[in-house]
C-alpha positions as CSV (number, residue, x, y, z in Angstrom):
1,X,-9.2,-37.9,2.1
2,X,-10.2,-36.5,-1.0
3,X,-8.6,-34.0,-3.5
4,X,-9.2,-31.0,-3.8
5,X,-10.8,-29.5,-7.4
6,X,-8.8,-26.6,-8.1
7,X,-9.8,-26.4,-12.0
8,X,-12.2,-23.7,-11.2
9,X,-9.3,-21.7,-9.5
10,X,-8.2,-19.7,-12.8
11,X,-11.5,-18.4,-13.9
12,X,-12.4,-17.9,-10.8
13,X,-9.2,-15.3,-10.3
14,X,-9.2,-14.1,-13.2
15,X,-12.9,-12.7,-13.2
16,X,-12.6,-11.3,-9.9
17,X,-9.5,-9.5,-10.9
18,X,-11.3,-8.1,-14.5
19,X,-14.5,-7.3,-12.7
20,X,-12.1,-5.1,-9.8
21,X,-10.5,-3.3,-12.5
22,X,-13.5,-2.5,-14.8
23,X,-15.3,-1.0,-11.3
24,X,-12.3,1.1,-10.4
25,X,-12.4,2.6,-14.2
26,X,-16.0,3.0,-13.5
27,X,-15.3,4.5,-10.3
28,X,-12.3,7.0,-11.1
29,X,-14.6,7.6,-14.9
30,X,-17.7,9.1,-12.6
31,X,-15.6,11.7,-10.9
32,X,-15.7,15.2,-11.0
33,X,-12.7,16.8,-12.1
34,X,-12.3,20.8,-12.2
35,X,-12.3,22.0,-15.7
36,X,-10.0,24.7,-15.3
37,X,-8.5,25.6,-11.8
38,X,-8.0,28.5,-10.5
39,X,-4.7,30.9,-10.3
40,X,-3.9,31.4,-7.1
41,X,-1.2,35.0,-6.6
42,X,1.5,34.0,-3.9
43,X,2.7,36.7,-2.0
44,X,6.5,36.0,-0.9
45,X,7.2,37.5,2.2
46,X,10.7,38.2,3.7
47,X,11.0,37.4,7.4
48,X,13.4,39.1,9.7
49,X,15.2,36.6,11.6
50,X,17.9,37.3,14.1
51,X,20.7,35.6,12.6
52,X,20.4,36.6,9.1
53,X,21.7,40.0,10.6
54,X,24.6,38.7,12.4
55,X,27.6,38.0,10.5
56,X,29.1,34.1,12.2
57,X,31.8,32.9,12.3
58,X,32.3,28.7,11.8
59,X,35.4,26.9,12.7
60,X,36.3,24.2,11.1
61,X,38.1,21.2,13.1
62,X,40.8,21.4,10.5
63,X,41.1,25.1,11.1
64,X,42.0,25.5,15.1
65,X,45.4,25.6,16.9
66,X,46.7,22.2,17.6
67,X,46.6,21.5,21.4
């Protein structure tokens, strides 16, 4: 059976992996970026929830009667 040729192997790989990474520069180089982006005013708003009113109580383990 014969051998294979694996000579061409190197170029082969390493032209494929030049020619991906010169169309990916061309690819992220075409896009459109915005030039200056907008400000956008955040409104924080408080909600009421029920158990921020309640004062609660936590136990610790360490804390109750011995049984």
């Amino acid at each position: 059976m014969p051998q294979l040729d694996t000579s061409s192997w190197f170029i082969t790989a390493l032209s494929t992996a030049i020619t991906l990474f010169i169309m990916m520069q061309l690819k992220i180089s075409l896009h459109n970026f915005p030039q200056t982006p907008s400000i956008k005013s955040v409104k924080l708003t408080k909600s009421n929830n029920p158990w921020e009113l309640k004062w609660t109580k936590i136990y610790s383990p360490l804390s109750l009667s011995q049984q």
